[in-house]
C-alpha positions in Angstrom: 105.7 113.9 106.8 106.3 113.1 103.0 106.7 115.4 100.3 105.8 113.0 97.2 104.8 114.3 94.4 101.4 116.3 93.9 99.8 113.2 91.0 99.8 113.3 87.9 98.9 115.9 85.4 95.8 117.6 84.6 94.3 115.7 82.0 94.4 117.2 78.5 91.8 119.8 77.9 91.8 120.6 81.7 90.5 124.3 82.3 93.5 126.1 83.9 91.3 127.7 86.5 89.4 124.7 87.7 89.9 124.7 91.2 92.4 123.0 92.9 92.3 119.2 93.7 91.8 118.1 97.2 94.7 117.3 99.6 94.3 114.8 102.7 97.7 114.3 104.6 98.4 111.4 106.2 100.5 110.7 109.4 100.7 107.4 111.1 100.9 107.1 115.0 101.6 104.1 117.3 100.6 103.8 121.0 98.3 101.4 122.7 97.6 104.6 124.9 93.8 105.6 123.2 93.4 107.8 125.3 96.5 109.7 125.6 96.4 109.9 121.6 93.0 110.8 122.1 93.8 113.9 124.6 96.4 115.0 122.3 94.0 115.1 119.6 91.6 116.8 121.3 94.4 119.3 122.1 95.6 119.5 118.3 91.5 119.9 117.3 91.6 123.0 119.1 95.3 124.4 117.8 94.3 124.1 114.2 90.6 125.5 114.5 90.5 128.2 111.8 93.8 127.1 110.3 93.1 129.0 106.5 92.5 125.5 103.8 92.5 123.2 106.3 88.7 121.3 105.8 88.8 118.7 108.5 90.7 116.5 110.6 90.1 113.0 111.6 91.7 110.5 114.1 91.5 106.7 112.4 92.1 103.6 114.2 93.1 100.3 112.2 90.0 97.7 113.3 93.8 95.4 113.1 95.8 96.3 115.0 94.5 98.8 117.6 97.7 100.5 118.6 98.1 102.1 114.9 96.5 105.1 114.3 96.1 108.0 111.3 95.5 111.4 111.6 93.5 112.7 108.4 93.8 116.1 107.5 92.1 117.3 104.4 92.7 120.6 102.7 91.3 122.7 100.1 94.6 122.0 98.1 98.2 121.3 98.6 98.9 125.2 98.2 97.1 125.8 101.2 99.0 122.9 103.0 102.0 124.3 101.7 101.3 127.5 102.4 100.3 126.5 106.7 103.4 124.0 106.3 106.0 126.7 105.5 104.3 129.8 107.5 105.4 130.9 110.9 102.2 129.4 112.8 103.6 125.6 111.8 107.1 126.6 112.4 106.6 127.5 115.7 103.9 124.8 116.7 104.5 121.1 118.7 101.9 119.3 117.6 100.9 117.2 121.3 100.5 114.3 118.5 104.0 114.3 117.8 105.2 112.2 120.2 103.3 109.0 119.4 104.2 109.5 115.2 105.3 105.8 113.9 108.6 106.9 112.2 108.7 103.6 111.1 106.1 103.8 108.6 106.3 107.2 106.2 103.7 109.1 105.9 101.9 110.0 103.1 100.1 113.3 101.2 97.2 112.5 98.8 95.7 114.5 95.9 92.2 113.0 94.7 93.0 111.4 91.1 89.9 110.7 89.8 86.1 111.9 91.1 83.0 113.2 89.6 81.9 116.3 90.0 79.4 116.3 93.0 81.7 113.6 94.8 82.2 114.4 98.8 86.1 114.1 100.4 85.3 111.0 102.6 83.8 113.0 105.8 83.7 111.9 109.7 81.2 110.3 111.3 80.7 110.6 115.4 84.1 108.7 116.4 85.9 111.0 114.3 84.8 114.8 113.9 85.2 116.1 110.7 85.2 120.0 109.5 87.3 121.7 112.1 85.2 124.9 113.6 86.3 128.3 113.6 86.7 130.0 116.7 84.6 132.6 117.7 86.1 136.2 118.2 
């Protein structure tokens, strides 16, 4: 995964406590195997459940070329993502997904640049679930 830069500046005038911007982290996979990619995600679904800033995950799959693959995951902010990324529960976690990441291609971390207020992160529909749940306990 990247570490690029968080975007550009808050514009001039910016409250300093308005919250923080959205983050969606991308990570590109390769495999004609659906449905061993599939499994895994399933299996990664269920790892991350109740992962603290983490909104939603998503499994994409270019209409082009149907061996790529992205994994979405959208958080509250990249604090939070930093905050999982250098904690001991992603230390010690192999993500099952790891094994078909396209090293090829870099991946990428995205802070919204410009919305409205009211404006929705893009969410999942049926063929890609969306808010990850909680588990219960």
């Amino acid at each position: 995964m990247s570490t690029e830069a968080a975007g550009p500046a808050a514009p001039t005038g910016a409250s300093p406590a308005a919250p923080p911007a959205p983050l969606q982290v991308h990570v590109r996979h390769r495999t004609a195997d659906a449905d061993a990619l599939r499994a895994a995600y399933a299996v990664s679904r269920r790892d991350l459940a109740g992962t603290p800033g983490l909104t939603g995950l998503s499994l994409l799959r270019q209409t082009a070329a149907p061996d790529a693959w992205v994994l979405v995951m959208s958080w509250t902010g990249r604090a939070a993502y930093e905050a999982w990324e250098s904690g001991p529960d992603h230390k010690a976690y192999r993500s099952p997904m790891r094994a078909f990441q396209d090293r090829a291609h870099p991946d990428g971390h995205y802070t919204v640049f410009e919305g409205l207020p009211g404006d929705a992160v893009p969410g999942a529909d049926a063929a890609t679930p969306g808010p990850v749940p909680t588990p219960a306990g």
